[in-house]
MIDOSE-1310 file (N, C-alpha, C; in nm, 2 decimals, decimal comma, always signed):
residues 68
xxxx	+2,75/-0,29/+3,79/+2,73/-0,17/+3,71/+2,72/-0,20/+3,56; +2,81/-0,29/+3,52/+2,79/-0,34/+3,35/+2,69/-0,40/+3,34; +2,61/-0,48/+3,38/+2,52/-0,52/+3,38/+2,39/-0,44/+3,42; +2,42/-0,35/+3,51/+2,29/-0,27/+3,52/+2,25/-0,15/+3,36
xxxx	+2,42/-0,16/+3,34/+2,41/-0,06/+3,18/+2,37/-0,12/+3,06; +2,38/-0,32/+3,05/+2,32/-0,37/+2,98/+2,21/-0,39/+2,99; +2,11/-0,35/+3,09/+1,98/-0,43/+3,10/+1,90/-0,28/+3,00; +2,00/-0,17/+3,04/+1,93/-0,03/+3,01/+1,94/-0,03/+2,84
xxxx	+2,03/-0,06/+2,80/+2,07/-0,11/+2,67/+1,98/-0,17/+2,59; +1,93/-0,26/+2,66/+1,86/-0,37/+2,59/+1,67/-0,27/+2,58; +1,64/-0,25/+2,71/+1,53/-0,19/+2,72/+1,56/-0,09/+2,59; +1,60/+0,02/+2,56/+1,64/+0,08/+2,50/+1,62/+0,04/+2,34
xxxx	+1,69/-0,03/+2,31/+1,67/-0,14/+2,17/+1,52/-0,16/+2,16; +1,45/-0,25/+2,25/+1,35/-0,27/+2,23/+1,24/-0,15/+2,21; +1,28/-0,04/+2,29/+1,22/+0,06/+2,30/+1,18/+0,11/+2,14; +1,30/+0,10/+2,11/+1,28/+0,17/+1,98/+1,21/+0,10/+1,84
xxxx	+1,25/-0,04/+1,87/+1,16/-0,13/+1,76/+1,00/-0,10/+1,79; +0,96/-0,09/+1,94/+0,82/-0,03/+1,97/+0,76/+0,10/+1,87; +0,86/+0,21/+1,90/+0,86/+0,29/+1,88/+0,86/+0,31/+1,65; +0,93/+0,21/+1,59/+0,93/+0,19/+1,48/+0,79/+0,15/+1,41
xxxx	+0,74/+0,06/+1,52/+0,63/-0,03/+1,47/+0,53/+0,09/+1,53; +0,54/+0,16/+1,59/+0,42/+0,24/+1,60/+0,44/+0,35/+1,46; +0,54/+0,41/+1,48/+0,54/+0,52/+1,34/+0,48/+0,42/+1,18; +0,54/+0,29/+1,19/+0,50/+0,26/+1,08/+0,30/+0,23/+1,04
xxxx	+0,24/+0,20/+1,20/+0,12/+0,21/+1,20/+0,08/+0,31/+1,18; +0,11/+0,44/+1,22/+0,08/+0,55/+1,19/+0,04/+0,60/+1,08; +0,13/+0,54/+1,01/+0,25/+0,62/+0,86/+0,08/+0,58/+0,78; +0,08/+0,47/+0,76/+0,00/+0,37/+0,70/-0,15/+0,44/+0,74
xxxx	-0,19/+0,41/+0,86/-0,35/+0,53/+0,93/-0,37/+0,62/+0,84; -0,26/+0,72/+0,80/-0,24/+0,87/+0,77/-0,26/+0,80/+0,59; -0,20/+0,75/+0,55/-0,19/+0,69/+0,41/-0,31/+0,65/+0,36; -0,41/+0,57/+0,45/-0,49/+0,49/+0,40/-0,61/+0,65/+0,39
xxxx	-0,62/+0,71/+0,50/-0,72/+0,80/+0,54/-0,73/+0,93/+0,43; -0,56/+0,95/+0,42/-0,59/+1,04/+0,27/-0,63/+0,95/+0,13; -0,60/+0,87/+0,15/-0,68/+0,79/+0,02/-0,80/+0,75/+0,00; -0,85/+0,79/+0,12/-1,03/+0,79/+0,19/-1,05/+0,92/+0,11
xxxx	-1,02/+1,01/+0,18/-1,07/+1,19/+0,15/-1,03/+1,22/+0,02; -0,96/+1,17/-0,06/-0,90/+1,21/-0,19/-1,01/+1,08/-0,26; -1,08/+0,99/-0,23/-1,17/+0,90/-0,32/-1,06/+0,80/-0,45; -0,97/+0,81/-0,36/-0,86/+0,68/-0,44/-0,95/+0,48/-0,40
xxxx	-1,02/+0,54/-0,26/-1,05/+0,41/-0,23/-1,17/+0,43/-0,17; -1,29/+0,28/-0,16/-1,40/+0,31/-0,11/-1,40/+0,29/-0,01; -1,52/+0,33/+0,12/-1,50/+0,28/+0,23/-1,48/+0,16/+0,27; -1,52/+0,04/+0,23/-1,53/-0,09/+0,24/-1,39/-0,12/+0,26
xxxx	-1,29/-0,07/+0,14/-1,14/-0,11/+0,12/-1,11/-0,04/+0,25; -1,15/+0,08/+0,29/-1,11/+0,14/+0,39/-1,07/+0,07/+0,51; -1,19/+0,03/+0,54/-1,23/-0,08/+0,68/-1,15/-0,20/+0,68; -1,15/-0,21/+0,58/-1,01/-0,36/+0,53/-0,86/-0,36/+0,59
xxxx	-0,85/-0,25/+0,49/-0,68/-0,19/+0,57/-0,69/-0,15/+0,68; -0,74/-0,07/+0,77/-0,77/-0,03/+0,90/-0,79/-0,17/+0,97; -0,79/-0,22/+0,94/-0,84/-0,38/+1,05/-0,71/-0,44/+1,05; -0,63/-0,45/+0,92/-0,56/-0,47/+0,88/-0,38/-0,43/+0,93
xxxx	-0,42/-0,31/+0,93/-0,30/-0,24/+0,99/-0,27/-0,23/+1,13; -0,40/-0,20/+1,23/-0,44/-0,19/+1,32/-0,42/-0,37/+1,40; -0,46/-0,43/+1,34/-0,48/-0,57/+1,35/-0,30/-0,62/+1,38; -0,23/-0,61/+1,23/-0,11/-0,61/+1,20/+0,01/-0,51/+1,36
xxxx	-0,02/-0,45/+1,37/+0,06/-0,36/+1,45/+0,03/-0,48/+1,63; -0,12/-0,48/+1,64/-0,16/-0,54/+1,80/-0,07/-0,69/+1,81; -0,10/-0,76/+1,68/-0,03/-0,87/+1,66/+0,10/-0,87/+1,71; +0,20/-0,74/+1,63/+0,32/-0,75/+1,63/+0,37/-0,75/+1,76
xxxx	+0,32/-0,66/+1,86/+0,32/-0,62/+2,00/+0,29/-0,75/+2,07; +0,23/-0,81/+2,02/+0,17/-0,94/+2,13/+0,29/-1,08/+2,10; +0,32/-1,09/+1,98/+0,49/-1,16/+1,94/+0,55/-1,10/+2,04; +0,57/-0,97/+2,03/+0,71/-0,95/+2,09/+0,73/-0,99/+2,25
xxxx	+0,61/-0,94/+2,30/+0,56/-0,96/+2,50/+0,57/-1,12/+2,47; +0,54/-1,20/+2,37/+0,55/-1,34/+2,41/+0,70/-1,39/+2,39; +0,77/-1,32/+2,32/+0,90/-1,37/+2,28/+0,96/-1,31/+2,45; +0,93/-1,24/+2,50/+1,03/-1,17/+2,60/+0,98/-1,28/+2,75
C-alpha cells in the first residue's frame, strides 16, 4: 500500500512540472501574439519566438521521457 501511494505521488509531481511547462508555453504564445496585434514586433521576430518557444517546450518534454 505505501508504495502503491508513492508511485501515485511521484506521478503526481511529475504531473504538475508537465502541467507548469505547458502554462509557461502558453503564457509566452499569448505574450508573443499580442505583441503581433499591438505591432510591438514584426512577423519575422514573430516566427522566431514561436519556433522558439514551441521548439523550447517539445525539447523540454523529450528530456524529461528520456530522464524517466
Amino acid at each position: 500500500m505505501v508504495k502503491y501511494v508513492k508511485t501515485q505521488i511521484q506521478k503526481l509531481s511529475q504531473h504538475r512540472t508537465a502541467n507548469r511547462k505547458f502554462k509557461l508555453a502558453v503564457s509566452c504564445l499569448i505574450l508573443i501574439t499580442v505583441l503581433l496585434l499591438t505591432k510591438y514586433i514584426s512577423q519575422d521576430t514573430y516566427q522566431i519566438l514561436f519556433m522558439f518557444s514551441t521548439g523550447g517546450y517539445l525539447g523540454a518534454n523529450v528530456v524529461e521521457k528520456f530522464k524517466q
